[in-house]
N, C-alpha and C positions, 0 to 999 in steps of 0.2 A: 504493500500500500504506500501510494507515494500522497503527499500534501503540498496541496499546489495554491500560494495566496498572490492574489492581484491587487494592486495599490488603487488608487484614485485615480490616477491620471493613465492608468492603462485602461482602465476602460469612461476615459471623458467624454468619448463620440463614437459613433458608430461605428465611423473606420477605425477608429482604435480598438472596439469590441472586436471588429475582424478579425485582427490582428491575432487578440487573445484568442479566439476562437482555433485560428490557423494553430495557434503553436502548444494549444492543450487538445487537439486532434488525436494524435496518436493514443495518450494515456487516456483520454475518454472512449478510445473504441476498443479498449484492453480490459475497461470498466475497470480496472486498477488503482485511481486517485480518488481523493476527495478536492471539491474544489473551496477557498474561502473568497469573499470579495467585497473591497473597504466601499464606501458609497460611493458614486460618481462623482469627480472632480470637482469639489467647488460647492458640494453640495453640504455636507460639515458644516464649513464655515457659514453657509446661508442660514442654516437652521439655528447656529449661534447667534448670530444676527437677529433673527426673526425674535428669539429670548429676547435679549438683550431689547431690542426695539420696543415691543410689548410690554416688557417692564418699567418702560419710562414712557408709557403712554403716548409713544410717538405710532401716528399708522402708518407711516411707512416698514413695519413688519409686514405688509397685504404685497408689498410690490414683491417679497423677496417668496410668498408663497407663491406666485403668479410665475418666478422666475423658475423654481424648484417644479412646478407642474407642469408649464413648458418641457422642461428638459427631457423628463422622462415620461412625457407623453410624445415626443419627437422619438426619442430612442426606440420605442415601442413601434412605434407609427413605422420605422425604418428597417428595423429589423427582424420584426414577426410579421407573418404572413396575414393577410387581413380575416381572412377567417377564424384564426384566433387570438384577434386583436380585443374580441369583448370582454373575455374573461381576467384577463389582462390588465385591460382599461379601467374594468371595475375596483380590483385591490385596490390600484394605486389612487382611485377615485375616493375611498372608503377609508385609504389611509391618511390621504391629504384634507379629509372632512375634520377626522379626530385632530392632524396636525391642528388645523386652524380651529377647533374647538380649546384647543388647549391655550394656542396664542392668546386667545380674545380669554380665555380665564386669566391667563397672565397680565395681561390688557387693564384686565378691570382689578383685580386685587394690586396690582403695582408692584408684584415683585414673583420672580422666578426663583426658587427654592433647588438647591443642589442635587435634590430627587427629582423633580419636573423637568431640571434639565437634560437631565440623562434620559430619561422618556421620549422628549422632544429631538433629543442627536439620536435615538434611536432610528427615528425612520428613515435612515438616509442608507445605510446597511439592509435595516428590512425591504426596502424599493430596489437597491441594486441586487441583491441575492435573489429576490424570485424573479424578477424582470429579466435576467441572468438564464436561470433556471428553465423560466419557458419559451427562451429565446433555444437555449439545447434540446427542448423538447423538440419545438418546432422543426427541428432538422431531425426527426427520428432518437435521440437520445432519450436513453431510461434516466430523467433527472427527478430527484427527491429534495425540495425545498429543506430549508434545517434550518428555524429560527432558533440562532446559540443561546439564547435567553433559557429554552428547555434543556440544554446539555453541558449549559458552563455555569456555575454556582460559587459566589462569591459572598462575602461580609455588606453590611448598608453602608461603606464608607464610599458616597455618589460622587461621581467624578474622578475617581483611581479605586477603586473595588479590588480586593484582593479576592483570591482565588480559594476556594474548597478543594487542592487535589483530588482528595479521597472520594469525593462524593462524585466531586468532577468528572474521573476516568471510568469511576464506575456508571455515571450514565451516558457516555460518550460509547462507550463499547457497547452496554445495552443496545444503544439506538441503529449503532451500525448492525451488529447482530440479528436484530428483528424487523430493520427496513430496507430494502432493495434499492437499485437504481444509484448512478451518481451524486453522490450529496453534496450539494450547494449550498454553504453553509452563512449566515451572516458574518463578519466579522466584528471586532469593536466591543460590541454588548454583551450583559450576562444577564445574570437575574440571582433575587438572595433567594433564602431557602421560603421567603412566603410570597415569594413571584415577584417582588419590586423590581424593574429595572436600572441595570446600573453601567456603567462604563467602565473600559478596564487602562481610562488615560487616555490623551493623544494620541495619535498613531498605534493604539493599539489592536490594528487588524492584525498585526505583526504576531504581537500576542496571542490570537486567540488559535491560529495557525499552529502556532507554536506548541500550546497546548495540546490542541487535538493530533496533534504528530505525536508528542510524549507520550497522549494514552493511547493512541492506536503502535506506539513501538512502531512509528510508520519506519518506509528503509530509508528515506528523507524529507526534509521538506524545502519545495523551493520557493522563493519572495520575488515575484517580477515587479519589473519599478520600472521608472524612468532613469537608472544610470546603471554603466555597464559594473555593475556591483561595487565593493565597498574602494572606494578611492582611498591615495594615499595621502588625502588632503583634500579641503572641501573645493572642487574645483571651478568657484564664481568667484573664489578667493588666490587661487595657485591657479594661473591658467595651465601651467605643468605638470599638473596631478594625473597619477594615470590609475590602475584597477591593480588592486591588490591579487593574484594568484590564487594565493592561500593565507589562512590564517586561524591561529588559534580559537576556543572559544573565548577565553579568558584575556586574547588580543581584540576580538572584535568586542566583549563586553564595556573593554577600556574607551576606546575607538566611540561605541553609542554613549557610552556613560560623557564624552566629553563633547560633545556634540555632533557624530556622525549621522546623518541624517536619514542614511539607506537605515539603519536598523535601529527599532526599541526596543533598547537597555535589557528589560526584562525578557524580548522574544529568545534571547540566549536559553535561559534556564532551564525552562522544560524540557530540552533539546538535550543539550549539553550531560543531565545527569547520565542519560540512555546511550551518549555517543550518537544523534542522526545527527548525519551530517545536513549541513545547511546550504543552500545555493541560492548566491544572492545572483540573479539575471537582468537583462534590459528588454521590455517589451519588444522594443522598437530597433532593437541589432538584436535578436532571435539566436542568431549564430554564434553572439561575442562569449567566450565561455565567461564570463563575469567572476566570483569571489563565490571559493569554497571554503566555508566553514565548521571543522572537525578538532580530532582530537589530535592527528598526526601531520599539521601542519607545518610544511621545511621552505624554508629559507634560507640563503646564505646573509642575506640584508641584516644588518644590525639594529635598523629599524622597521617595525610595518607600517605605519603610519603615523599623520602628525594630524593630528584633531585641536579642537578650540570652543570656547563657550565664552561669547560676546553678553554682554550686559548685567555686568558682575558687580559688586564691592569689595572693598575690605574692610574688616570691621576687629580693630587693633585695643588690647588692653595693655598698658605697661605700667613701671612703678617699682621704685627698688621692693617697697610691701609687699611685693609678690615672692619675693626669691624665697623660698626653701620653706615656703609657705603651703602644709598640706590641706588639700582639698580646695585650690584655687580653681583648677581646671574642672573637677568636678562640678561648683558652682556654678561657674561658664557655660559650660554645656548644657547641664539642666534649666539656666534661664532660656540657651536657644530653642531647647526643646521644647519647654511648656509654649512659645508663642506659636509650635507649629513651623518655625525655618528651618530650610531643610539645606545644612552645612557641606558644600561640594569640595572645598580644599581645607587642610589644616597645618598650620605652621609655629613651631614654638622656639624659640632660641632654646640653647641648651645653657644660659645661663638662669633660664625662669625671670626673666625681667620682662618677657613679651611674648603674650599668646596671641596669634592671628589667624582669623577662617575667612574664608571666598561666600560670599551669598549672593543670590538673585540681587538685581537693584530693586526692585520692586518689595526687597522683606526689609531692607534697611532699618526704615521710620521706627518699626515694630522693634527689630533688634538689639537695636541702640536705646531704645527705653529699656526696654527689658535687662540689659546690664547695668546701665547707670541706677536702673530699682535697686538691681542686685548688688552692686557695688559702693552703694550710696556712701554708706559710712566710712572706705578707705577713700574714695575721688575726695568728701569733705575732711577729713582728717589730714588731707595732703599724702598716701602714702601711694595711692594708683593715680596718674592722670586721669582726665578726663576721656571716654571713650571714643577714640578718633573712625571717623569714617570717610573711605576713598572712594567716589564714584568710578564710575565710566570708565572700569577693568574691564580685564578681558582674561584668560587664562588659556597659555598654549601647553598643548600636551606630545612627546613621542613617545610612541610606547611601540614597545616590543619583546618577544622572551629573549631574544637572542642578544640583549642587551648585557646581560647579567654574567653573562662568557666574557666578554668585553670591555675589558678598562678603558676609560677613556670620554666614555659615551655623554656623560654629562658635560666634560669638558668640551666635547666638539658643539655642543648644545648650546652653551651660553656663550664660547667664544663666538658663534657663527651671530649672536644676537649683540654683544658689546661690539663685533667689529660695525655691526649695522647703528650704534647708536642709541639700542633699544634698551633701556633700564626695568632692570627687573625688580619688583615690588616685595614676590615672596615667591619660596619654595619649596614645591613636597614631592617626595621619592617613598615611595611605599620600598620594606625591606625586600619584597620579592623580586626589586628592580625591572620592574615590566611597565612601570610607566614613572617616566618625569616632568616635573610639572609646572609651570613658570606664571603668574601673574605680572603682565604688564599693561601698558597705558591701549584703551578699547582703539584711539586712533593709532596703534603702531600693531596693530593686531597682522594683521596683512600684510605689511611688511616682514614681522615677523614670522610670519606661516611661509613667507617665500623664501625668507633666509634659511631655514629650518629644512626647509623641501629642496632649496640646493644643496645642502652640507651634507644632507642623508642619502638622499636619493640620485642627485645629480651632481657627484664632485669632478665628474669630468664635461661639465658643464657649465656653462656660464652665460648669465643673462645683465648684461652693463643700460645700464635706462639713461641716454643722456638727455642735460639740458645745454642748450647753444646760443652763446649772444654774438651775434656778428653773423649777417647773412650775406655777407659781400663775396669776393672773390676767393679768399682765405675758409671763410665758411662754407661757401657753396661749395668748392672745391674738394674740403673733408667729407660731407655730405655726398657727391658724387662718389667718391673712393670708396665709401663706407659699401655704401648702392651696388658697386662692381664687385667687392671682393665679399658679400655679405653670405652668400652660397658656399662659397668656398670658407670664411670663417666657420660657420655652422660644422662642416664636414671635417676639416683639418684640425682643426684648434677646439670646436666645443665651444663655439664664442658667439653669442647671440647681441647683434647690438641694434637696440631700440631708444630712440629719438623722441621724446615726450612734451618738450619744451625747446620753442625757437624764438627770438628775437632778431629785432633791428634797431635803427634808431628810432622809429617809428610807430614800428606797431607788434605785437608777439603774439603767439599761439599755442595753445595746448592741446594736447591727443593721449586720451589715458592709455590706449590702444597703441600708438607708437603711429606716427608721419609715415607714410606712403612714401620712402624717399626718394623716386622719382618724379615726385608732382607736388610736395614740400614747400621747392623755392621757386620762385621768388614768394613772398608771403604779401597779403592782402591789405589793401589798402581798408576793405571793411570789416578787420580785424581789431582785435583791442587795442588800446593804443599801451606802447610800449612804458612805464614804468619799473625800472629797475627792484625795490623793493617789493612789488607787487611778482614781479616774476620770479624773487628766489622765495617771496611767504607761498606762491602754488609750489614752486618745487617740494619746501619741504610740505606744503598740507597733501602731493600726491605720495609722498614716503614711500620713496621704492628701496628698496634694497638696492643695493651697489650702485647706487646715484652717480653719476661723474656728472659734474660742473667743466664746460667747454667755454674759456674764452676765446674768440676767434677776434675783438677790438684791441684798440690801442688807447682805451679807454681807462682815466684815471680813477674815474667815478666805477666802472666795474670793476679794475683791482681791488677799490679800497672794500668790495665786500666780501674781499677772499676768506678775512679772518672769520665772519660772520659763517662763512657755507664751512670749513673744516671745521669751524665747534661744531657743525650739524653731524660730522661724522660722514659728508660728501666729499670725495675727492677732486682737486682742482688739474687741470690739463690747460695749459695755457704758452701763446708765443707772445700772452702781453710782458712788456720789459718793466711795465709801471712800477706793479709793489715790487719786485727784488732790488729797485734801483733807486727806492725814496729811502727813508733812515734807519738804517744799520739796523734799530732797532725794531721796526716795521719786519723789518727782512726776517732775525732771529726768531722773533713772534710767529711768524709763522711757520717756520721752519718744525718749531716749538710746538704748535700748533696740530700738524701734520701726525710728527713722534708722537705724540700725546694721544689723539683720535684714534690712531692706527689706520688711517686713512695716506691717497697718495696726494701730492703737491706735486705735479710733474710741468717744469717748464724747460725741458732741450730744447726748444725750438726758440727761448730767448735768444740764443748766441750760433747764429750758422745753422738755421734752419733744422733740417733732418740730420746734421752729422752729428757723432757722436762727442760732444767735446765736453760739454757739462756733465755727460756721466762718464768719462773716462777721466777726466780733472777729478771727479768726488772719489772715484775708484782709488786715483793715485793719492790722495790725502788720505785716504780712510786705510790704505795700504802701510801708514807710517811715511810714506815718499815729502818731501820736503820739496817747493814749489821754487826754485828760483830766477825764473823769467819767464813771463809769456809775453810772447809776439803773433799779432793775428791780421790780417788783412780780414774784416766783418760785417764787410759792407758789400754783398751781389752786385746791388745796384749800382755803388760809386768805381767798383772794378770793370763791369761792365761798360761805362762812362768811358774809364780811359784806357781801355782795349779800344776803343772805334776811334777813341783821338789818335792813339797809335796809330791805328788804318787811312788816316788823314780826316775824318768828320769832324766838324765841327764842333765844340762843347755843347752849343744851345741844343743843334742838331741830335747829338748823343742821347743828352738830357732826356728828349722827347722820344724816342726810340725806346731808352728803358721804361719811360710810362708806360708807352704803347704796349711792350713787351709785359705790364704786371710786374715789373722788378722793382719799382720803387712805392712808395708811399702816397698818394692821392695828390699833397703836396710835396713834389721833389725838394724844398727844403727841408724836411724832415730828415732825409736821409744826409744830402749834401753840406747841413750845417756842423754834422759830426757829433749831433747828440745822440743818433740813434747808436753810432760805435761806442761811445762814451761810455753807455747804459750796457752795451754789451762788456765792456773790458772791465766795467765795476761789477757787475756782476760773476764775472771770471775772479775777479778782483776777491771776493767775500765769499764763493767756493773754495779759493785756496785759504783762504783763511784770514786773508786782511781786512778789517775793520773798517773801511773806509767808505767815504762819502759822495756823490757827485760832483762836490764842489771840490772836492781833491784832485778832480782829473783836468789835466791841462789840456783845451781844445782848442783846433784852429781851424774854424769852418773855409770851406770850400764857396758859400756865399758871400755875391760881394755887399757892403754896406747900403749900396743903393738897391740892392734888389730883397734884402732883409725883408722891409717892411712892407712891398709892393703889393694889391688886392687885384686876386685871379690869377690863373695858372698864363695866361698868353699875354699878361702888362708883366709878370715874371719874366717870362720867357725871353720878351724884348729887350728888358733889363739886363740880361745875364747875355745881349748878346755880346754887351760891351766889354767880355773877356774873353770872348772868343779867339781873338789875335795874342792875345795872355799867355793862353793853354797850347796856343798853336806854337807859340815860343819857346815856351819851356820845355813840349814833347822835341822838337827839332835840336833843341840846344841838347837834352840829356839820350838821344839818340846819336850823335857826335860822341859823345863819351861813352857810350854802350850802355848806359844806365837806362834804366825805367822808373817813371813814376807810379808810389803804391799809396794808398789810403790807409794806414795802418797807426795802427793800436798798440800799444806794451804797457807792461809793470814789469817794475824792476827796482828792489830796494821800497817799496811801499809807495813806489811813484807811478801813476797812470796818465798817459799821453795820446794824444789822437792827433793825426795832422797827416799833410801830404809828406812823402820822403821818399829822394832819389836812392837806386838801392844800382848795385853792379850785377854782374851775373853770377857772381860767388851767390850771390842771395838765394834762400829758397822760395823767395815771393816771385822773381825774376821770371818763371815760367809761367806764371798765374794768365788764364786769358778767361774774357767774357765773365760769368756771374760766379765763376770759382771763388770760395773760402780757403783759407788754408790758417792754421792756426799753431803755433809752436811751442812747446812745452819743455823747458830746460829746470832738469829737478835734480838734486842729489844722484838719482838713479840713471836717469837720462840725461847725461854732462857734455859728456864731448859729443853725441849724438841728442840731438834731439828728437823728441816723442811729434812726428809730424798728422796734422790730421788734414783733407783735402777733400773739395768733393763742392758742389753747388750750394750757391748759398743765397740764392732769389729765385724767385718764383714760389707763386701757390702751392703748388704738388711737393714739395719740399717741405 
């Protein structure tokens, strides 16, 4: 005998009935199963509603009977054949009379009693179970209606009813015993032992399934749902959550107990003492083998899953009064218990200074009286504080057996949540080690379920969420790259990168779902208007795990809120020069900053683009190597410049070429006045270890004094044409000597320099042509040869 239970939303329409229909075919022509079946989608909730509405005298409970007669006069109407559409028609006529006799009692006395209620959620079970029922007939099936009210027997506690095993199994086999045909049973409902009706909780179709497989010793029971059985995480939450295999009972107990949503808590039990195994499936993928649930469930994962219960408290006693104080805890818990809250976490230091438990937010009000009654006399005495309460928790859970083999497991747990930022409130670890269990802030829940769900499940994986300010030719450009190599990240590396947040100077956008990054840029003019502060408060209120911070500006105002995003525990990626070039102590801040968070600060592309020279300089400091000269030609663009005077061009000419080319800066005096090398050689400067400041570095721009302050790029241009015979001089004259002119930088003795400087051919800048960098490194280690680095150092793609 197999037991077969249907959720709600498998059978919410017709076509979905088919569905069901199609995939319990076989076992109903074996006559083998029982069937159980929760009411039609939607249909619960209405009838709470219809309570609820009629208890406060509002008539709109009449639309939602109207809505509930509809449904399953449609369903009827569609799926039985019209000649036994009357007898049909009638029940559900007859049931939905009493419904609305009951509302309108409800109606008029003004209140709905914990017994009535269960009455009233009753009909939603008994309308889908025979409707059900003669819908199999109608195709030739021996079906026998089974309202569980006559064969599940519970306590009068209405609204979570407990259960009579005893009595239970012995009239559940009775009944199968003395009646024929497939039984189609309600779910949900029971009755006490003098016929009250009662409910066995939310979602307890699960339960009563459950049940009836325990007494019948069925060989299993399956639970079709709408998900390909029990995930490794809720996945509207983890979009990377996938279908757990197998798993324990006592794993999937943890798993419901925390908020798994495929299974109720309790449907484990009855199950579990007998060993049936349980099969959790998906209506609607028939095929997917979904989530087996037994007693020989293997794994090699360390984890099965990572579950969560959104809308928590914490509700905290401390006070030195407490220590070594017998019968505190006992107190404690007896207050919770006489108000009826029902305590999901428990956490105590082992000093006894502070006892803490997790509750619904909704028992709080009640909780918190209820201790400070009971505590009255040490909170006024001064020896217990007053009793503190945190809302808007959340508590994440991993659990698994295979945990308990495994050191470590905790530890991979909280580091993967401190790397993320996310502070954890309280802690509990049952001795069996099969489930650990973290309270943190309800808004970092999500975050934290994806950190969690990469650490366990996905460690050769990786999902980077960027945000991007600068949509220009630098931005656009990484964005492009991202776009091409984004298939190939995926497959080679494990490396998912998704784009959440974009800006300009103008205007930015947001995509929880990650940018389309082919049709991204340019961004909209009828988009929000750009806001710096406003665009790092969305980053952090979208709290993604592995956040990276892109700046693609040359923006002082976006440096300066670098410090701001690494306290968030976001890493910064940046070619702006701003913050590592303003005060020494700005710089170490952040540096400071980065260490501390455990997050990255990555800016190589300050100094020579893509080459490696800022991390082969930290390498050789960090090495013990001792720094004693760097000489760097830093500028693409100004080398560029006088490669083409070499060739005979003109300077202005030149100038204009490297625009055109994207090698320079919007304004060519940005590059030409030798601040941008400046910012590069100080910041070379305070990698090796010199303390120094911008105004230490000695510069001698390439602009002349009349073209300084000149407004627009083409009254520039004209400006600067009046050196053109200058430039043409000096390359003629140091071509006569075999010399070239380079645009180069040094430190040397805690001295930093930028200027033009004629070099001979002994030099290693001497072969430099077009937008090559080259940069030289003379250390203790690297003396008489120097550490040479070489390679392009302008243009975007760099």
């Amino acid at each position: 005998m197999k037991v077969i239970k249907f959720g709600g939303s498998s059978v919410a329409s017709p076509e979905n009935i088919k569905k069901v229909l199609k995939i319990i075919e076989p076992d109903v022509r074996t006559g083998k199963c029982a069937l159980v079946f929760s009411a039609f989608q939607g249909v619960t909730s209405s009838l709470f509603k219809c309570a609820e509405y009629a208890s406060i005298q509002n008539e709109g409970y009449k639309k939602f009977l109207v809505e509930i007669e509809d449904k399953h006069v449609a369903i009827v109407k569609d799926l039985i054949p019209v000649k036994d559409q009357s007898s049909v028609l009638t029940f559900v006529k007859i049931c939905l009379n009493e419904l609305e006799d009951l509302c309108h009692g409800v109606f008029l006395v003004k209140e709905c009693t914990p017994r009535v209620m269960d009455y009233i959620a009753s009909f939603g079970e008994r309308l889908s179970a025979f409707i059900l029922a003669e819908i199999l007939k109608s195709q030739g099936i021996d079906t026998c209606y089974v309202d569980s009210r006559e064969i599940i027997k519970t306590n009068d506690n209405f609204g979570n009813a407990q259960v009579d095993f005893t009595l239970t199994n012995q009239l559940i086999n009775e009944f199968f015993i003395n009646n024929k045909g497939i039984k189609v049973i309600t779910g949900y409902i029971a009755s006490t032992s003098q016929n009250e009706t009662t409910t066995l909780g939310r979602n307890g179709s699960d339960y009563s399934s459950s049940i009836i497989a325990g007494a019948l010793n069925a060989e299993c029971l399956e639970i079709w749902t709408d998900t390909s059985g029990i995930m490794t995480a809720d996945p509207k939450l983890v979009y990377r959550a996938f279908t757990i295999p197998e798993l324990t009972y006592h794993e999937a107990m943890e798993l419901s107990h925390f908020g798994a949503r495929v299974l109720f808590p309790a449907s484990v039990q009855p199950v579990m003492k007998l060993g049936i195994p349980v099969y959790i499936k998906n209506t609607f993928e028939p095929d997917n083998k979904g989530s087996l649930i037994s007693n020989k469930a293997t794994s090699n994962g360390l984890v099965k899953g990572i579950s969560s219960l959104s809308e928590i408290c914490l509700l905290t006693i401390q006070g030195t009064g407490l220590v070594e104080v017998v019968g505190v805890s006992k107190r404690f818990f007896s207050a919770i218990a006489e108000t009826g809250v029902n305590v999901i976490l428990i956490s105590q230091a082992s000093s006894e200074h502070s006892i803490c438990i997790a509750i619904s937010n909704k028992d709080s009000a009640k909780a918190v009286i209820a201790l400070e009654q009971e505590f009255s006399n040490e909170i006024s005495a001064g020896r217990m504080d007053p009793v503190m309460l945190k809302q808007d928790m959340a508590i994440v859970a991993v659990v698994g057996e295979n945990m308990k083999l495994h050191p470590g497991s905790s530890g991979r747990m909280f580091q993967a949540l401190g790397r993320n930022n996310i502070n954890v409130f309280a802690i509990a670890q049952g001795s069996s080690e099969l489930n650990i269990s973290a309270v943190v802030l309800r808004d970092d829940l999500q975050k934290s379920l994806n950190a969690l769900h990469e650490v366990f499940f996905l460690s050769q994986f990786k999902v980077l969420h960027l945000f991007l300010i600068g949509t220009g030719l630098i931005g656009s450009t990484l964005i492009k790259m991202i776009s091409e190599q984004i298939d190939k990240l995926k497959s080679e590396q494990g490396l998912e990168i998704q784009i959440h947040g974009l800006a300009n100077s103008r205007q930015m956008a947001f995509n929880e779902d990650g940018f389309e990054l082919n049709t991204c840029i340019p961004l909209k003019v009828s988009q929000e208007q750009y806001i710096l502060n406003k665009f790092i408060s969305q980053m952090l209120k979208m709290n993604f795990s592995n956040t990276v911070f892109v700046d693609c500006t040359s923006s002082e105002e976006v440096a300066s809120a670098y410090d701001t995003i690494l306290e968030a525990n976001i890493s910064v990626v940046t070619p702006n020069k701003k913050a590592n070039s303003e005060s020494i102590t700005r710089y170490l801040k952040l540096q400071a900053s980065a260490k501390k968070r455990g997050c990255k600060f990555l800016f190589e592309t300050n100094v020579a683009a893509g080459l490696p020279v800022i991390s082969s300089l930290q390498d050789l400091v960090i090495s013990g190597d001792k720094v004693l000269k760097i000489e760097g030609v830093l500028s693409g663009s100004i080398n560029f410049i006088l490669s083409r005077l070499e060739d005979g061009v003109l300077f202005s000419e030149a100038i204009g070429e490297a625009k055109e080319k994207g090698f320079t800066e919007p304004d060519p005096r940005d590059d030409l006045n030798g601040m941008d090398v400046a910012r590069k050689i100080l910041i070379l400067a305070r990698v090796s270890g010199e303390n120094i400041s911008l105004n230490d570095v000695e510069i001698n721009s390439l602009v002349p004094k009349e073209a300084e302050f000149v407004e627009g790029y083409e009254n520039f241009i004209d400006a600067i044409k009046a050196d053109d015979q200058k430039f043409l001089d000096l390359i003629t004259s140091n071509k006569a000597e075999n010399k070239k002119l380079r645009f180069m930088a040094s430190l040397e003795n805690g001295k930093a320099k930028v200027g033009l400087k004629s070099i001979d051919s002994n030099h290693p800048f001497y072969s430099l042509r077009g937008s090559d960098n080259m940069v030289l490194f003379t250390t203790e280690r690297y003396n008489e040869y120097p550490m040479v680095i070489r390679g392009p150092g302008a243009g975007a793609a760099v």
